[in-house]
N, CA, C and O atoms as a GROMACS GRO file, in nm:
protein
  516
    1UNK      N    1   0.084  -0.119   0.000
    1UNK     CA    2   0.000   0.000   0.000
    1UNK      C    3   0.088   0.124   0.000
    1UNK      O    4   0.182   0.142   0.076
    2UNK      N    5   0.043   0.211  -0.099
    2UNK     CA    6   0.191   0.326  -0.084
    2UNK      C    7   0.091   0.435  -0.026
    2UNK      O    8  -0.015   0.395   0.021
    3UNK      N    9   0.121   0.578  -0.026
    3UNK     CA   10   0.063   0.706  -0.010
    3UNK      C   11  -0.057   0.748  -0.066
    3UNK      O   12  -0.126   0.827  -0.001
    4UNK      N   13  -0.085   0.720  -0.146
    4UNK     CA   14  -0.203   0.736  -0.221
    4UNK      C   15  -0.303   0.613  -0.267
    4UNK      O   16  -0.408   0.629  -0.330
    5UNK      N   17  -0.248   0.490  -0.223
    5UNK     CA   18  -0.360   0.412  -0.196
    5UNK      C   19  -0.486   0.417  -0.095
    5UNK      O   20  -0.505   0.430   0.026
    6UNK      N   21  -0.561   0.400  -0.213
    6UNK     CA   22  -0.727   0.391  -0.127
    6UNK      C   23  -0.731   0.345   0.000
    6UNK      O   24  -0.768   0.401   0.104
    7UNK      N   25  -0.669   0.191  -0.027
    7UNK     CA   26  -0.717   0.120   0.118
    7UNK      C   27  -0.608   0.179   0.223
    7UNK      O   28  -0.613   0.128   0.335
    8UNK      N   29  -0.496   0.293   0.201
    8UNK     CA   30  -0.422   0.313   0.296
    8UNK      C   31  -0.528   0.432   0.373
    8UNK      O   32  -0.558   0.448   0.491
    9UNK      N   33  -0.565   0.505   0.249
    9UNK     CA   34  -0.658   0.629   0.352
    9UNK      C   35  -0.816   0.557   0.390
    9UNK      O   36  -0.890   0.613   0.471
   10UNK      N   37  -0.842   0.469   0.344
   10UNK     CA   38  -0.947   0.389   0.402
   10UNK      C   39  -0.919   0.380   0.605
   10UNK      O   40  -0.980   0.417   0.706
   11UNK      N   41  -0.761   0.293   0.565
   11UNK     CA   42  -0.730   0.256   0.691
   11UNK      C   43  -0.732   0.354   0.775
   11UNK      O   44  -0.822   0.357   0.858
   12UNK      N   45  -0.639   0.451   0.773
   12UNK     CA   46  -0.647   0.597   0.850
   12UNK      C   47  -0.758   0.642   0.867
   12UNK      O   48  -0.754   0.694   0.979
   13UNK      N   49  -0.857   0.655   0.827
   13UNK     CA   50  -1.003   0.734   0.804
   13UNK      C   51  -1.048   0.646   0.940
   13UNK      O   52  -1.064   0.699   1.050
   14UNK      N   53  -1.066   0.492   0.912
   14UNK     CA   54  -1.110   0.427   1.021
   14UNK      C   55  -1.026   0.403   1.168
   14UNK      O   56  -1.082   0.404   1.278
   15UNK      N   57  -0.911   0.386   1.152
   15UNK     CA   58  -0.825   0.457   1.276
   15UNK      C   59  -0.906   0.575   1.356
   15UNK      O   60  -0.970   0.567   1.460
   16UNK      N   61  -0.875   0.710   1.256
   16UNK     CA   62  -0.930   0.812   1.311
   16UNK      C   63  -1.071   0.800   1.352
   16UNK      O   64  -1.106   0.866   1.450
   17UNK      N   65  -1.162   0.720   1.288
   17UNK     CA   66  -1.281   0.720   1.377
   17UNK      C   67  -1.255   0.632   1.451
   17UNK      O   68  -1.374   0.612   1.476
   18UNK      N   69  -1.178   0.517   1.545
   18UNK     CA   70  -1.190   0.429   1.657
   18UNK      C   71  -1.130   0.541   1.759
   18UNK      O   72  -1.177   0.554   1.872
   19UNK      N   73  -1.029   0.615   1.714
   19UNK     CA   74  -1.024   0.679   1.819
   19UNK      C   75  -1.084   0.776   1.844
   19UNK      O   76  -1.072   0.810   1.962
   20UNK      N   77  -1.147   0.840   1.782
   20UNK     CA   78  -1.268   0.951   1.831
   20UNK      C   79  -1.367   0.896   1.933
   20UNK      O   80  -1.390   0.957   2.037
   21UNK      N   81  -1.450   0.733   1.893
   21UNK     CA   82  -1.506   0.660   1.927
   21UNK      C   83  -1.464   0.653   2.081
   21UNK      O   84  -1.528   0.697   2.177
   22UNK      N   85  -1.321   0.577   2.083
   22UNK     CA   86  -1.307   0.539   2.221
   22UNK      C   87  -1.273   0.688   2.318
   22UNK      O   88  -1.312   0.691   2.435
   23UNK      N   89  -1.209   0.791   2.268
   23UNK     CA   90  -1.243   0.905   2.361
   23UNK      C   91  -1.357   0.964   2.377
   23UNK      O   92  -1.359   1.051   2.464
   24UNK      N   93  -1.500   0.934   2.294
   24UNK     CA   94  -1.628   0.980   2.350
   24UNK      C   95  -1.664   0.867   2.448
   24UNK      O   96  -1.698   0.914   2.556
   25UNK      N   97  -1.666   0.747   2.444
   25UNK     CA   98  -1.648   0.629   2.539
   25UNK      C   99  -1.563   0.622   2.692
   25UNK      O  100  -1.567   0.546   2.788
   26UNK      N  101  -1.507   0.710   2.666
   26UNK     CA  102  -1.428   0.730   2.757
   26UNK      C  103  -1.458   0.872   2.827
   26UNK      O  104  -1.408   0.888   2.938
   27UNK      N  105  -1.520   0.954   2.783
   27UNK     CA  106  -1.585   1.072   2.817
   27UNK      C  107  -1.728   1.003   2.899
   27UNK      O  108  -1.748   1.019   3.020
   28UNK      N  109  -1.820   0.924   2.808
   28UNK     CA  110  -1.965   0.896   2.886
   28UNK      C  111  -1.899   0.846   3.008
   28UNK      O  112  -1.912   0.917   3.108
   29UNK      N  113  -1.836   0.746   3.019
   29UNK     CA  114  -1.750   0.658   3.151
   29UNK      C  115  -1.771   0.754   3.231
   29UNK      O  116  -1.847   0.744   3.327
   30UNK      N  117  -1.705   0.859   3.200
   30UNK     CA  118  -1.640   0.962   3.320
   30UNK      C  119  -1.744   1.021   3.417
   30UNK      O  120  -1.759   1.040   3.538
   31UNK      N  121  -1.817   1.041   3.286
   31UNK     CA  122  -1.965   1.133   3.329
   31UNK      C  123  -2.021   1.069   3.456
   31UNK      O  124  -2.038   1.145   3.551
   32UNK      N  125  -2.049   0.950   3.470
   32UNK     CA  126  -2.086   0.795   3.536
   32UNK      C  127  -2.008   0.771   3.654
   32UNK      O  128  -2.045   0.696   3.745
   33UNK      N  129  -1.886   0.842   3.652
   33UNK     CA  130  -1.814   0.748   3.802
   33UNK      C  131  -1.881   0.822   3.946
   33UNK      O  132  -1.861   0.775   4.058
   34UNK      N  133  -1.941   0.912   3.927
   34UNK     CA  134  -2.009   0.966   4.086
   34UNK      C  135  -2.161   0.911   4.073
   34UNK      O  136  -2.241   0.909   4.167
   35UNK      N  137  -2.183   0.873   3.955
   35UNK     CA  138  -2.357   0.792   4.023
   35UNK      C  139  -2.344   0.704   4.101
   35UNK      O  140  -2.262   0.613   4.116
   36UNK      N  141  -2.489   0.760   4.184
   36UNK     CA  142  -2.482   0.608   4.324
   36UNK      C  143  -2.630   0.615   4.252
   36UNK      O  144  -2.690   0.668   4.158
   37UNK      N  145  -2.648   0.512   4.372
   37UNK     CA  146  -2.790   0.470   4.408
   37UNK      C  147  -2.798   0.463   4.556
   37UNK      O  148  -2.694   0.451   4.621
   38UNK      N  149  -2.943   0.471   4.629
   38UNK     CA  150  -2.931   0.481   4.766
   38UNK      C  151  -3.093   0.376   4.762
   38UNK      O  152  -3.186   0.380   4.682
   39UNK      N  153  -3.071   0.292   4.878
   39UNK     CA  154  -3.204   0.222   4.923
   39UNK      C  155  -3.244   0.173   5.050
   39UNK      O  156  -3.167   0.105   5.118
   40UNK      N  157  -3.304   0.188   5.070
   40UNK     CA  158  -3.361   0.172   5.274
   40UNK      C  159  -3.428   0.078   5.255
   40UNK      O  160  -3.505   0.096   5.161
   41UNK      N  161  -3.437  -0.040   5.313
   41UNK     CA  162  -3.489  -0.098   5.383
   41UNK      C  163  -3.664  -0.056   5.433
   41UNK      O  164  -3.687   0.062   5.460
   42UNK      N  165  -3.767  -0.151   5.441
   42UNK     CA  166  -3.895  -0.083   5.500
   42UNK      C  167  -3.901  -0.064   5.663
   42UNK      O  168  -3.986  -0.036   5.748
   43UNK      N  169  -3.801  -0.087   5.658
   43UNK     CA  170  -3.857  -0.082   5.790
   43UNK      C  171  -3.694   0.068   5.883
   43UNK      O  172  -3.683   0.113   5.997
   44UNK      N  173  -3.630   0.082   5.784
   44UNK     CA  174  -3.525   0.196   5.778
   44UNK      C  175  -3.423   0.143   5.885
   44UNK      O  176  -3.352   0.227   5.940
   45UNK      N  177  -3.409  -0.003   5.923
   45UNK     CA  178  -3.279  -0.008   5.976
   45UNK      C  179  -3.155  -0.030   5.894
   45UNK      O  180  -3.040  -0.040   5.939
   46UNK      N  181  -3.205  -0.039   5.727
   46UNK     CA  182  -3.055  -0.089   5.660
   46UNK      C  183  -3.037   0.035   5.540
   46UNK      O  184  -3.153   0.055   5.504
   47UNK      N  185  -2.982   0.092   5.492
   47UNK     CA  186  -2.907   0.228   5.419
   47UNK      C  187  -2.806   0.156   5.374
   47UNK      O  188  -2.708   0.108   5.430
   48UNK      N  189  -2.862   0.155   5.208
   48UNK     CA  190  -2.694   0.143   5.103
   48UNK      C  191  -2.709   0.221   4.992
   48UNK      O  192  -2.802   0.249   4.917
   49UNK      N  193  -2.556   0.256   5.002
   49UNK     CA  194  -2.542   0.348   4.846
   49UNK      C  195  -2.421   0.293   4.811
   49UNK      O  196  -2.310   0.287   4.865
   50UNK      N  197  -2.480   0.246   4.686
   50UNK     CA  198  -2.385   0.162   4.516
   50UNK      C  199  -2.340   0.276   4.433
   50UNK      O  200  -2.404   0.381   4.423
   51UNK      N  201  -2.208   0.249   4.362
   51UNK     CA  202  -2.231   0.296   4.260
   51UNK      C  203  -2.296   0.230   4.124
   51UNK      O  204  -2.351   0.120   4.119
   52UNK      N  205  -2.284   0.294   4.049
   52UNK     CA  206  -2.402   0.195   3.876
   52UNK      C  207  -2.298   0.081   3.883
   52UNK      O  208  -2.358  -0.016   3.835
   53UNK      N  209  -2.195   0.048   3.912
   53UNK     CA  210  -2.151  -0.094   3.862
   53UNK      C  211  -2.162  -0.210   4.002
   53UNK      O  212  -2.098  -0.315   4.016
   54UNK      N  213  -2.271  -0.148   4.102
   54UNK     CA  214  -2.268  -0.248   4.244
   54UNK      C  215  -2.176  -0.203   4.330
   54UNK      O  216  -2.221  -0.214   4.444
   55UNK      N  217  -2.062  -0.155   4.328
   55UNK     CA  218  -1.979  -0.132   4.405
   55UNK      C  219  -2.040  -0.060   4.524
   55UNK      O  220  -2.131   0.022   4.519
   56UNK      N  221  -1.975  -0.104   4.631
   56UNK     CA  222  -2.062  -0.054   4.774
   56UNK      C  223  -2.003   0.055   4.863
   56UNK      O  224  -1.916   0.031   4.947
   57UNK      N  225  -2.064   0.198   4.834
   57UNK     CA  226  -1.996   0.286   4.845
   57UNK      C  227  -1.992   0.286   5.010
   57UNK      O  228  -1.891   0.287   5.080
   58UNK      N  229  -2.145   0.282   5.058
   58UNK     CA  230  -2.170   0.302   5.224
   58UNK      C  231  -2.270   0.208   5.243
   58UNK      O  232  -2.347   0.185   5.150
   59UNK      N  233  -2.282   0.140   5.365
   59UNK     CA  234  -2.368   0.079   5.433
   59UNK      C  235  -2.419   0.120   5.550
   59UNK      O  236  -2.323   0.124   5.628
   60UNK      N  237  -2.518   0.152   5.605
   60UNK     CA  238  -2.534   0.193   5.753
   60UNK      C  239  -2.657   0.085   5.772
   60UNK      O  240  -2.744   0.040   5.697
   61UNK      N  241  -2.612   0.063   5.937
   61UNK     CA  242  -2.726  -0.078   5.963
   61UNK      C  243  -2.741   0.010   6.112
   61UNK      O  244  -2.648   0.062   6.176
   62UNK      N  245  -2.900   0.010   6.148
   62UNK     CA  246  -2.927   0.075   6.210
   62UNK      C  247  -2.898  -0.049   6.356
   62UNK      O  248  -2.929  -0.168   6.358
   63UNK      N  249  -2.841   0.018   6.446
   63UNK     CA  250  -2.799  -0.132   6.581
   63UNK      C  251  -2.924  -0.194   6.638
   63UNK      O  252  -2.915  -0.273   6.732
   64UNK      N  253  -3.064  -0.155   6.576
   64UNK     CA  254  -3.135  -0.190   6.643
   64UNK      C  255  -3.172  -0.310   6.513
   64UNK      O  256  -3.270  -0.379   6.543
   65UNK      N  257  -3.134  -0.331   6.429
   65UNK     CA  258  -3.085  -0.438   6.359
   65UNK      C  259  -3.081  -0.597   6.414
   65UNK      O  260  -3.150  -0.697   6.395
   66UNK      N  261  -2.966  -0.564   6.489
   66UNK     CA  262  -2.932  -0.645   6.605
   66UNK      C  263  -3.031  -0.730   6.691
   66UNK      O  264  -3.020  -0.849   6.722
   67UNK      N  265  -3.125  -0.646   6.720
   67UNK     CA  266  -3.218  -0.710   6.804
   67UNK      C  267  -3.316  -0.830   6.766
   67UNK      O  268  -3.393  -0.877   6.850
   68UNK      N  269  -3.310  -0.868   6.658
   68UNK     CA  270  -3.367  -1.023   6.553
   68UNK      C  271  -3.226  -1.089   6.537
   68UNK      O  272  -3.144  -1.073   6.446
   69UNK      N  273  -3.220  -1.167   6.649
   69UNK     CA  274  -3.079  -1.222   6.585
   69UNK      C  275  -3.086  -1.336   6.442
   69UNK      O  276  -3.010  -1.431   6.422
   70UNK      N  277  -3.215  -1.285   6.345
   70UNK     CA  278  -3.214  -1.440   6.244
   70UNK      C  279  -3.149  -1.388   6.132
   70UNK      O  280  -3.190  -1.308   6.049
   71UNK      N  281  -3.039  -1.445   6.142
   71UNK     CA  282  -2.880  -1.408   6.022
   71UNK      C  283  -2.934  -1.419   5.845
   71UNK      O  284  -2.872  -1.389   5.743
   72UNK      N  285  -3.054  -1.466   5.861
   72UNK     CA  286  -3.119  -1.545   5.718
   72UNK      C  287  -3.188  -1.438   5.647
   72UNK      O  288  -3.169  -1.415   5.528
   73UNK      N  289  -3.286  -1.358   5.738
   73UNK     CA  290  -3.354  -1.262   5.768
   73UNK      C  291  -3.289  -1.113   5.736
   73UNK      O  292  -3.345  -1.019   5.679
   74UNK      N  293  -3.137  -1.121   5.798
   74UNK     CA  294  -3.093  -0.981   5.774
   74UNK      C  295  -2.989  -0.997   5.652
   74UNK      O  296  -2.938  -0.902   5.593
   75UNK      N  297  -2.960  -1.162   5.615
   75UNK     CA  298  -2.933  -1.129   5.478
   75UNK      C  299  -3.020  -1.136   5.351
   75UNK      O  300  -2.988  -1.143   5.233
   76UNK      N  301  -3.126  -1.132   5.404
   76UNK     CA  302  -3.240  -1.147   5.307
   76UNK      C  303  -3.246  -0.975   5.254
   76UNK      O  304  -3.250  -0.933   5.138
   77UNK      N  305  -3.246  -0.901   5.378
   77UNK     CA  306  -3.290  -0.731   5.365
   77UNK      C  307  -3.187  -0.704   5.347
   77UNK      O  308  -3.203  -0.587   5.313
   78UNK      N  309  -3.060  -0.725   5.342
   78UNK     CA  310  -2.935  -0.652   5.272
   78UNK      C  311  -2.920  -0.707   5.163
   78UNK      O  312  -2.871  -0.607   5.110
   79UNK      N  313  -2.919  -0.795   5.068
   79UNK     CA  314  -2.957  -0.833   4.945
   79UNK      C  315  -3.047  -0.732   4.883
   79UNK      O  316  -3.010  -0.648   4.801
   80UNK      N  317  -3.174  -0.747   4.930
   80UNK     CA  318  -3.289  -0.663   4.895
   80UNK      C  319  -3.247  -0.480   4.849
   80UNK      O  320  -3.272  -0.407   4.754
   81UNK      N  321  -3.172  -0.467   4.982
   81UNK     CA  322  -3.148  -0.354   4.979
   81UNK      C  323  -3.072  -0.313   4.879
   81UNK      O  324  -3.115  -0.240   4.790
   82UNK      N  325  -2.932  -0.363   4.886
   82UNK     CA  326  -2.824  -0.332   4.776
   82UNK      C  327  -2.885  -0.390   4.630
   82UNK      O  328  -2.894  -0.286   4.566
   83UNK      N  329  -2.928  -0.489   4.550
   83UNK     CA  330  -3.045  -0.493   4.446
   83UNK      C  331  -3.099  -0.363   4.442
   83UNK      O  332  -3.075  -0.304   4.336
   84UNK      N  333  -3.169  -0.297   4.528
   84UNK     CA  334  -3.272  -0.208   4.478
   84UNK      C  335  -3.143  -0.068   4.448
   84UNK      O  336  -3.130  -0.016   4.338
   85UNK      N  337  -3.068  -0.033   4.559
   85UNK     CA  338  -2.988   0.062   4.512
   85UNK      C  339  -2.921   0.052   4.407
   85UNK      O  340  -2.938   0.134   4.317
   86UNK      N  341  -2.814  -0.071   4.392
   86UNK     CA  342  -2.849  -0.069   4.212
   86UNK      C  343  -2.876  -0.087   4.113
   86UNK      O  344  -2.814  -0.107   4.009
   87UNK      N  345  -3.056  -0.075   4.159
   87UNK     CA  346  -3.127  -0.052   4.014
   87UNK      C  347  -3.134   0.110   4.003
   87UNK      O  348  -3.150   0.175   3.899
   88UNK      N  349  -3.119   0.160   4.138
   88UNK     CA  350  -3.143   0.301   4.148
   88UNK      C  351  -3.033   0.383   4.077
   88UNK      O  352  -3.067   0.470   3.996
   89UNK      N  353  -2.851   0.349   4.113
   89UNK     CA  354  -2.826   0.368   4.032
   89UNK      C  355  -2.767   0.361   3.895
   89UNK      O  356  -2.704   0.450   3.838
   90UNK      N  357  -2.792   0.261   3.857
   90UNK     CA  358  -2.802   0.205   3.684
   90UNK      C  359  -2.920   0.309   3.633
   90UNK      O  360  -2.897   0.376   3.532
   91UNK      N  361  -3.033   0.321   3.696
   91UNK     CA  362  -3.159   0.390   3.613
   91UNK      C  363  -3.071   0.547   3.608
   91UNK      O  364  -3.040   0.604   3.503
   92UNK      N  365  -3.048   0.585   3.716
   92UNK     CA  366  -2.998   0.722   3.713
   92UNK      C  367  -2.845   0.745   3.575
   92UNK      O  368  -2.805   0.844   3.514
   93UNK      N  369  -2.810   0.627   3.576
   93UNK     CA  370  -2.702   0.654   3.505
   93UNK      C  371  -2.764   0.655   3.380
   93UNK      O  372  -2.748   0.744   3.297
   94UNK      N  373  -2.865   0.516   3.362
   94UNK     CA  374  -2.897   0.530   3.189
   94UNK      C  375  -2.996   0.709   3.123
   94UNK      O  376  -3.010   0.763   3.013
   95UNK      N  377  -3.044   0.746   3.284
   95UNK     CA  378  -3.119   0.886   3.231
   95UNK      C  379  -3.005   0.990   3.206
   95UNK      O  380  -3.037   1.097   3.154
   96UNK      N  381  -2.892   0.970   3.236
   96UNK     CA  382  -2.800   1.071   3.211
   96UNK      C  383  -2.758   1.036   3.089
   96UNK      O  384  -2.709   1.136   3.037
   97UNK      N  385  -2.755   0.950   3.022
   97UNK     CA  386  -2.657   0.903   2.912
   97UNK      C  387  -2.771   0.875   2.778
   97UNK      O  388  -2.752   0.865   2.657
   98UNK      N  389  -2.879   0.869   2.852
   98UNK     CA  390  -3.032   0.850   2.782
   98UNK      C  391  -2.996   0.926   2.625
   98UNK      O  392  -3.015   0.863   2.522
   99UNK      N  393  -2.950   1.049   2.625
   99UNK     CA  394  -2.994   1.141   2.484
   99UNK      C  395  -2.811   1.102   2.423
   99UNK      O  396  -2.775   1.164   2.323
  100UNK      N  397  -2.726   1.020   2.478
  100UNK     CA  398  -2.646   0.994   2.415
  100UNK      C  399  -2.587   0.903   2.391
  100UNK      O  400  -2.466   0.901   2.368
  101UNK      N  401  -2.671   0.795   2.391
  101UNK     CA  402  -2.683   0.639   2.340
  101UNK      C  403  -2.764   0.622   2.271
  101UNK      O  404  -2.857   0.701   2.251
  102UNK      N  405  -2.747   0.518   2.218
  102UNK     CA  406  -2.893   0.429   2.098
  102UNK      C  407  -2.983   0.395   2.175
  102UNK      O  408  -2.953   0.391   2.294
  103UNK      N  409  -3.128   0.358   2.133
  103UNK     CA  410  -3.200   0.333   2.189
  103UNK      C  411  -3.141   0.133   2.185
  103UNK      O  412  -3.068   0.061   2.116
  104UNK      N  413  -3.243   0.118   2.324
  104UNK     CA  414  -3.194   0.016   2.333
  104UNK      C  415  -3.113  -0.067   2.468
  104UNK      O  416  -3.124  -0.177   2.522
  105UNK      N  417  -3.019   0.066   2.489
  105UNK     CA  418  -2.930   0.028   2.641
  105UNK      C  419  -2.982   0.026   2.742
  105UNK      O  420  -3.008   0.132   2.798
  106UNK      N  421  -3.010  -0.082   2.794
  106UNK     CA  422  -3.061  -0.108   2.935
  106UNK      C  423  -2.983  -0.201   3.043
  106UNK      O  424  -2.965  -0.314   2.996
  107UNK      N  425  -2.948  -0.190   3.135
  107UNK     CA  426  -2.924  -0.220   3.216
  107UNK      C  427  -2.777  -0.229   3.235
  107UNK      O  428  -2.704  -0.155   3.168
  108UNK      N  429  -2.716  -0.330   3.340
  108UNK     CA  430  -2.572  -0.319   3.387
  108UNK      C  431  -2.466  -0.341   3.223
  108UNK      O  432  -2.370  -0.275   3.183
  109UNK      N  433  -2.540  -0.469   3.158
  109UNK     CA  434  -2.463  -0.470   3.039
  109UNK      C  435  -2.442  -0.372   2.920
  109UNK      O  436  -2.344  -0.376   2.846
  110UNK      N  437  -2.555  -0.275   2.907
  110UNK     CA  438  -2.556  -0.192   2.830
  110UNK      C  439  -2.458  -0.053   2.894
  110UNK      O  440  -2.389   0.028   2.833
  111UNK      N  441  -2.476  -0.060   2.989
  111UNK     CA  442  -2.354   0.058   3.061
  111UNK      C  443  -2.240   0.022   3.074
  111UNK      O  444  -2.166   0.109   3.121
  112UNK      N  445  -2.161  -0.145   3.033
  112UNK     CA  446  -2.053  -0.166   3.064
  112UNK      C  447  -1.945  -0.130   2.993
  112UNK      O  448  -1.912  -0.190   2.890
  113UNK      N  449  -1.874  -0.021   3.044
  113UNK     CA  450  -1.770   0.037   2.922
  113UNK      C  451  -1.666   0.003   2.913
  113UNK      O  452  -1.584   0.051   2.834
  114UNK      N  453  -1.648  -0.073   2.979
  114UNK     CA  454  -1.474  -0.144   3.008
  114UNK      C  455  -1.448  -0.245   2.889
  114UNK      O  456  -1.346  -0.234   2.821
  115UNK      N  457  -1.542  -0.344   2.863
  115UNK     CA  458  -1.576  -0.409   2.733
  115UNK      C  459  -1.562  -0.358   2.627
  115UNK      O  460  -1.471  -0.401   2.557
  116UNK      N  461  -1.656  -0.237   2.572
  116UNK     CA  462  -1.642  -0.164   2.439
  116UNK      C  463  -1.482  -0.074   2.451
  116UNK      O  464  -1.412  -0.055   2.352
  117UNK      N  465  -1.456  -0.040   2.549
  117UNK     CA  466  -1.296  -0.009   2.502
  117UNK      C  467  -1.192  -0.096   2.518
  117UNK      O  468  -1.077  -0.072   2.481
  118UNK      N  469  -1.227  -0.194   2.570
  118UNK     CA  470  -1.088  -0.322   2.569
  118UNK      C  471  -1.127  -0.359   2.434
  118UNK      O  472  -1.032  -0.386   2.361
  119UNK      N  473  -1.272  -0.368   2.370
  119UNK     CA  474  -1.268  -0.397   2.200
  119UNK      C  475  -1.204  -0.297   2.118
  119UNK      O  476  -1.140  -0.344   2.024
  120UNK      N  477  -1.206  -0.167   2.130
  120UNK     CA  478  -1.175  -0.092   2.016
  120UNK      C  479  -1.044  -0.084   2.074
  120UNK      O  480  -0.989  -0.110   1.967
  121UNK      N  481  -0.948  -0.069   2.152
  121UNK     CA  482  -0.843  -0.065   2.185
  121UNK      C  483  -0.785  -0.201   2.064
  121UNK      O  484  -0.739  -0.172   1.954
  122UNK      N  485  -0.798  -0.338   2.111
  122UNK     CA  486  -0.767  -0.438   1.979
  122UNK      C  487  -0.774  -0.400   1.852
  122UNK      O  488  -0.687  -0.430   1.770
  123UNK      N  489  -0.865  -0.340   1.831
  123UNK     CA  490  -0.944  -0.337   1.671
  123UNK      C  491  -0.836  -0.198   1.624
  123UNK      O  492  -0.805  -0.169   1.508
  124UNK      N  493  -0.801  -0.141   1.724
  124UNK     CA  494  -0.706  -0.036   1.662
  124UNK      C  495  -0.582  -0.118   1.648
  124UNK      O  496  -0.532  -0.140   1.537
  125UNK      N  497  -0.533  -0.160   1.756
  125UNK     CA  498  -0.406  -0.216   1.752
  125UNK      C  499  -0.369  -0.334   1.618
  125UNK      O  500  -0.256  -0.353   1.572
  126UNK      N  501  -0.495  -0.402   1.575
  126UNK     CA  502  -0.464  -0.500   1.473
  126UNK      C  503  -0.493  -0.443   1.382
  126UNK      O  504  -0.454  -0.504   1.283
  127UNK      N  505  -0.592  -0.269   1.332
  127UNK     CA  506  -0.583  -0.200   1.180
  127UNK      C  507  -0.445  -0.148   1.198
  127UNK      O  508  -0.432  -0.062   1.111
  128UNK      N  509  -0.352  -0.156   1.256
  128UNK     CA  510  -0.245  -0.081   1.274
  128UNK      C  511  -0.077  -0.189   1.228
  128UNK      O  512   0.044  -0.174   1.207
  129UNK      N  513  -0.164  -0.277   1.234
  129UNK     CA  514  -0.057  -0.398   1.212
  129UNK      C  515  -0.049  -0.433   1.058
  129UNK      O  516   0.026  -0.522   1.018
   0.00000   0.00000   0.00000
């Protein structure tokens, strides 16, 4: 392929769009790393806040918790709890990102960005080879 071959400025053309690609990808990410989610418990002895990928930012368990000692029971409502926070925040994240995605993205897999740039990261590295 010399200088003025097609498929050389083909190649470049598409280069230049993977990497535009993965720095707007890398921009939505960013946008995303302070969403939580927060969820109580009904009865308000258990408080968690996730961020959108589960990660468990805070837990507060109220000590009066304590007073049911059935271990089955209080991992039933901390399950419950952390589930609901993040659905709370996955939803919050997809309404932020809502007008700059395809329709379509829902849930933890559709927000996972670590995936779509470990792909285009390859896909550059082997148009480059």
């Amino acid at each position: 392929m010399g200088p003025t071959d097609p498929a050389a400025g083909e190649a470049l053309s598409l280069l230049g769009q993977l990497d535009v690609t993965e720095r707007e990808v890398r921009r939505l990410r960013s946008m995303n790393e302070d969403t939580t989610g927060t969820a109580q418990s009904p009865d308000g002895l258990i408080e968690a806040t996730v961020g959108m990928y589960g990660e468990v930012r805070e837990l507060v368990l109220d000590p009066r918790i304590f007073r049911n000692p059935d271990a089955e029971a209080l991992a039933d409502q901390l399950r419950d709890v952390l589930n609901e926070a993040v659905r709370e925040a996955q939803t919050s994240a997809a309404r932020q990102l809502s007008t700059l995605l395809p329709n379509g993205i829902d849930g933890p897999a559709g927000l996972a960005f670590e995936p779509l740039l470990e792909e285009l990261t390859r896909t550059r590295k082997a148009a480059r080879r």
